[in-house]
N, C-alpha and C positions, 0 to 999 in steps of 0.2 A: 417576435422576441427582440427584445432592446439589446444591444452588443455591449459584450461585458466592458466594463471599466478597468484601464490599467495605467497605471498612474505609481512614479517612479518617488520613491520615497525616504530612500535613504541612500549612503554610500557608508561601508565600514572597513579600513583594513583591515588585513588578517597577515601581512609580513611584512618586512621589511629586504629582502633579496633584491637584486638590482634588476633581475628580469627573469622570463621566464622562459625556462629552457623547455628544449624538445620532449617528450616522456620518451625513453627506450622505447625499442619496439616491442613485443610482444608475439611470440610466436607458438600457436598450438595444432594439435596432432587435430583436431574436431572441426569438422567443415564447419561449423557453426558455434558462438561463444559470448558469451555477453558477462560483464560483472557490475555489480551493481551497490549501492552501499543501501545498508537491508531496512532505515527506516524511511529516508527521505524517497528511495529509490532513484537515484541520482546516478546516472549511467556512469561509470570510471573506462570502462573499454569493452567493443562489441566486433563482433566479426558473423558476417552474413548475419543480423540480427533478425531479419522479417524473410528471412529463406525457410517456405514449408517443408517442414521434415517429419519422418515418424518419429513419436518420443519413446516408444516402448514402455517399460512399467510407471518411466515417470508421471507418465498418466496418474498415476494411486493418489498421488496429490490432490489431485481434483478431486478422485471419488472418494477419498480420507474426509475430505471437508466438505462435501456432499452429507456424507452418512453423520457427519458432526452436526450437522445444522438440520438435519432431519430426526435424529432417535435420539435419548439419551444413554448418558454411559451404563447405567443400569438395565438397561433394558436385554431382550435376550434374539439373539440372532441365530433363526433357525434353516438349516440349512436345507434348498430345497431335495426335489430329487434326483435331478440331473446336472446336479455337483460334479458329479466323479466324472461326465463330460469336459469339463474344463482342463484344457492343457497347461503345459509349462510348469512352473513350479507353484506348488499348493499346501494346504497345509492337510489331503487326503480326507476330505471333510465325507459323514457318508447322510446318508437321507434323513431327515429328521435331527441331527446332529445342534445341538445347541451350545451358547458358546456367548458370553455376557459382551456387548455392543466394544468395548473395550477393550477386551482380549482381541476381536476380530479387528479391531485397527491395527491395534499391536501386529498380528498375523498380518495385515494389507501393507503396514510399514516395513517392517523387520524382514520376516519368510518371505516377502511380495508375491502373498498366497492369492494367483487368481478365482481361486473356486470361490474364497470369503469376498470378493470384488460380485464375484456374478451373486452369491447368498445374498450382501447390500444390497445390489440392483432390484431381482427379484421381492427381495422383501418391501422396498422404500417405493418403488415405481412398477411394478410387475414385470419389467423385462429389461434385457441392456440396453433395448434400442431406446426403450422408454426412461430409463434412469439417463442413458448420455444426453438427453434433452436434458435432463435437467442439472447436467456436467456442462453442456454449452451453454445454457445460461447462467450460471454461477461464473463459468468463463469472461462471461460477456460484462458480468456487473464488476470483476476485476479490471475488466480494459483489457483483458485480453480478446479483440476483436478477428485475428487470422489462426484460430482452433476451428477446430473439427472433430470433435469426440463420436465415434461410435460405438464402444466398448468400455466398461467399468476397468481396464486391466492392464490392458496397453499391447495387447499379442497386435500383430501386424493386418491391419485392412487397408484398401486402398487410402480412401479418401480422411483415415485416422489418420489427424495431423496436428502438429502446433507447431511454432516459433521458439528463436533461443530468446528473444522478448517477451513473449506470452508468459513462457513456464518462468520467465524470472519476477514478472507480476501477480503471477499465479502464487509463485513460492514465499513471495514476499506475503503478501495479504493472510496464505497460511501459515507463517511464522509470525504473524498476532495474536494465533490465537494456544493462550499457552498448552491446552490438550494437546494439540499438533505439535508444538514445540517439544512437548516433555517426549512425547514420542519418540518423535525422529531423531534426539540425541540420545538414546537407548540402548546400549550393545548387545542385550540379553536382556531375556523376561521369559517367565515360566507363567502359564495363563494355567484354566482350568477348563477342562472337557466334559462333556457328555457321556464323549466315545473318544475310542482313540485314547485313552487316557497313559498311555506309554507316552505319546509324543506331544509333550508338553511345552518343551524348550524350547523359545525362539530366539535364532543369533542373528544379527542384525547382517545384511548383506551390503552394506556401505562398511565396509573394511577401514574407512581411513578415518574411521571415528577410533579404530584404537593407534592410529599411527600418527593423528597430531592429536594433542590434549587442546588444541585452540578448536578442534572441529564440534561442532552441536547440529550436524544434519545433512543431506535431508533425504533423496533418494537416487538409487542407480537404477539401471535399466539397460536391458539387453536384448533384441531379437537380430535376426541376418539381414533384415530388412534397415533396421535402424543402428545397427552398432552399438559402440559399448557409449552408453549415457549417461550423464550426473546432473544433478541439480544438487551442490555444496551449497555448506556454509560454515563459517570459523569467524568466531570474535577472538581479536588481537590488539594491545592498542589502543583499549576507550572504544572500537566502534566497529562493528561485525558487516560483512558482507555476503553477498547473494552470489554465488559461478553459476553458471549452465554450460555444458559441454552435450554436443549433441552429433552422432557420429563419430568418436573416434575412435583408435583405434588400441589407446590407453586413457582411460576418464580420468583418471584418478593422477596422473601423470600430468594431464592437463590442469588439472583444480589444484596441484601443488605451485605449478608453475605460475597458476591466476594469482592466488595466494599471495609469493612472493614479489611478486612483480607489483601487488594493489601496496601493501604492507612498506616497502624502499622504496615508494614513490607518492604515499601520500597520509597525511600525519592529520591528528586530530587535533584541531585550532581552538575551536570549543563546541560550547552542547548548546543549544538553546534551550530554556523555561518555560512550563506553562507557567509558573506561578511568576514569570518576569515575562516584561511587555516587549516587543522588539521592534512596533513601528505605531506611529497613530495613521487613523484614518479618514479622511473628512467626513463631518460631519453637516447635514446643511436644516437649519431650522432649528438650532439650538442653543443654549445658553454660551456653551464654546463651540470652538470651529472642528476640534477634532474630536476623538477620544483615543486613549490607548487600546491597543490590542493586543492577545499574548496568541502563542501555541497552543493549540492545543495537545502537541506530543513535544517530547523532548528532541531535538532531531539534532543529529552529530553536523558539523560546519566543518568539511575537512579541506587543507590545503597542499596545493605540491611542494614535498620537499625542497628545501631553499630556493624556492619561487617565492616573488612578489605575490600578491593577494590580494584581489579587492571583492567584494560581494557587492550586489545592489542588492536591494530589498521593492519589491513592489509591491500593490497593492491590485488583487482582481476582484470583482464582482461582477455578478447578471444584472445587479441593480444598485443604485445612489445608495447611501446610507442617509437614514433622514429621521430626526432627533422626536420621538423620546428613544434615547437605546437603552435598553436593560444589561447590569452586568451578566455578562456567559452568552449575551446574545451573539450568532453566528453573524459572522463579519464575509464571507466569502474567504478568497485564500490571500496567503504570502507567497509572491513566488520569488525564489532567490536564485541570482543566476552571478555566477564570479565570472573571473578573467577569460578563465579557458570557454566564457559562452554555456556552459556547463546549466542546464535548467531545470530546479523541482518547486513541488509547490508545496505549502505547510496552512490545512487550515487552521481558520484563526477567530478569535472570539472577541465580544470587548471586556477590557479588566475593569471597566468601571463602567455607573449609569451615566447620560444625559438626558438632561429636564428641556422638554420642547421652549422653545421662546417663543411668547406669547405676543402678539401681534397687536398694530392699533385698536382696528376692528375689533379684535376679539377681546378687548380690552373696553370696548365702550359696549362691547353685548354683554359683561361681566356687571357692566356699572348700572345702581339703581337708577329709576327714569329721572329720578329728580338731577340727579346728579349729571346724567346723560344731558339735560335741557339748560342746565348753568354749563355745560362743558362746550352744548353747541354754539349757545347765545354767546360764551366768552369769544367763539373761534371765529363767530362771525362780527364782534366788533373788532376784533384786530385787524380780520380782513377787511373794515372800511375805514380804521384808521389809513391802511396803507393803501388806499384806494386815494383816500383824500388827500393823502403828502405826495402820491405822484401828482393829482392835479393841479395844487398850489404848486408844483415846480413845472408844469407848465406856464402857468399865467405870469 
């Protein structure tokens, strides 16, 4: 494998303050914490990030976007027989029980009904053991690399574990996808049953979606093993971010506090464009040296409050860029790193074509033979013109 390219491309201010001051400190109740800004993923402040812990329900994340990327919303989720086996809180599902792929998200979001986690599992993979394979690697293709799911639900097993890093790459990736999204900022939904047809109502158990109107997500989580858990989010400001609180012993307490502390300390500078370019990149074998490249996503550019501000912009690849490029073709990434060291990356595409440049060679294999034999004959009386002016300036 050829070592990526990274090659430094720009420099842009973002303020003008005379220096940059210290951030406050930051203090929470959660042995574990991370915040994160929700499109670049661009870490703002962490504590014990890569410390293995139980997540509890926040687990449902995983298996929410598991059962999304495997059934459709139409589809119908039938509940096996040893449902009513499942502890904790449910939404009392009974054998045969059916219930449209949508409402049981709903119930996995809202209720954080484990029995419709093990119905997912069962139905998608045949078993938990056999569905959390496929929760660990869904894990894995987020870059959440130190998980360990064995469970659709999140009740407490040994070696059930993730990071306050993990769940915040986890929760980001699933705040793409607007199902997920429309969900988890939800506070109430009335689904439709089978069975059960009394117990319809679902009220959402993340509470602090009715106590700031900035919140839109995502999930709490509680067992004695793992404490009281959150994976927040609240757009404020032009630009929403990601909390994880894991362990403590007020979640909710803690993600106010992340909140205000991300919000007084760091401001929205601008957005970047797909449809505007933000750096060129070499290009080698073509009519120009570069070409332009845009984002592919709009990604917010934030700065600390009355801090100076610089960003670099760089340029990564596995491999050269090398000319013909097609407009939209994939360029590798942008990675932008400011002052504070601060690093994410933005893939990137080109906003424009380039035409390969055509070579001697491939310029005289272009040309008819006639022409090819006046071009050689030309090439070689010149070369004995100046064959014979160096020897007269011998003699």
């Amino acid at each position: 494998m050829t070592r990526p390219a990274l090659i430094l491309l720009g420099l842009a201010l973002m303020g003008h303050a005379t220096a940059n001051p210290q951030l406050p400190k930051l203090a929470i109740e959660g042995e574990a914490g991370m915040i994160i800004e929700a499109i670049s993923g661009r870490v703002l402040w962490q504590k014990n990030p890569h410390k293995r812990m139980h997540p509890a329900s926040t687990t449902k994340i995983v298996t929410a976007m598991v059962a999304l990327e495997s059934l459709e919303l139409d589809d119908t989720l039938v509940s096996p027989a040893d449902a009513k086996a499942v502890g904790g809180s449910t939404l009392h599902l009974k054998k045969g029980e059916k219930l449209s792929v949508e409402d049981a998200l709903y119930a996995t979001m809202l209720r954080s009904a484990n029995d419709v986690c093990h119905a997912f599992a069962v139905q998608i993979a045949g078993s938990d053991a056999a569905f959390a394979k496929q929760m660990n690697l869904w894990a894995a293709e987020q870059g959440a690399l130190n998980s360990n799911f064995c469970n659709p639900h999140g009740l407490s097993e040994k070696e059930h574990l993730t990071t306050a890093s993990d769940l915040a790459l986890m929760a980001q990736a699933a705040m793409e996808n607007e199902v997920f999204a429309a969900i988890v900022r939800t506070p109430k939904r009335t689904i439709a049953r089978s069975m059960n047809e009394k117990d319809t109502v679902l009220l959402s158990r993340n509470e602090y979606l009715n106590l700031d109107p900035t919140a839109d997500g995502i999930k709490t989580g509680y067992t004695e093993a793992a404490g009281r858990c959150f994976v927040g989010s609240a757009t404020r400001n032009g630009f929403r971010v990601i909390t994880v609180v894991l362990k403590s012993k007020d979640a909710f307490a803690d993600h106010r506090a992340m909140l205000d502390w991300t919000y007084q300390n760091y401001r929205l500078e601008r957005t970047t464009s797909p449809t505007v370019a933000l750096l060129d990149v070499p290009v080698a074998q073509g009519e120009q040296r570069s070409v332009r490249a845009r984002p592919t996503v709009a990604v917010p550019l934030l700065a600390r409050t009355g801090a100076e501000q610089s960003v670099e912009i760089l340029w990564r690849s596995d491999i050269p860029v090398t000319a013909p490029v097609t407009a939209g073709q994939p360029l590798g990434e942008a990675i932008v790193r400011d002052s504070d060291y601060t690093v994410f990356r933005v893939p990137i595409v080109a906003a424009e074509g380039v035409t390969k440049k055509e070579s001697v060679l491939r310029d005289l294999a272009n040309r008819p033979a006639g022409a090819n034999l006046s071009f050689l004959l030309g090439g070689l009386m010149l070369l004995g013109a100046v064959a014979f002016r160096r020897k007269s300036r011998r003699i």
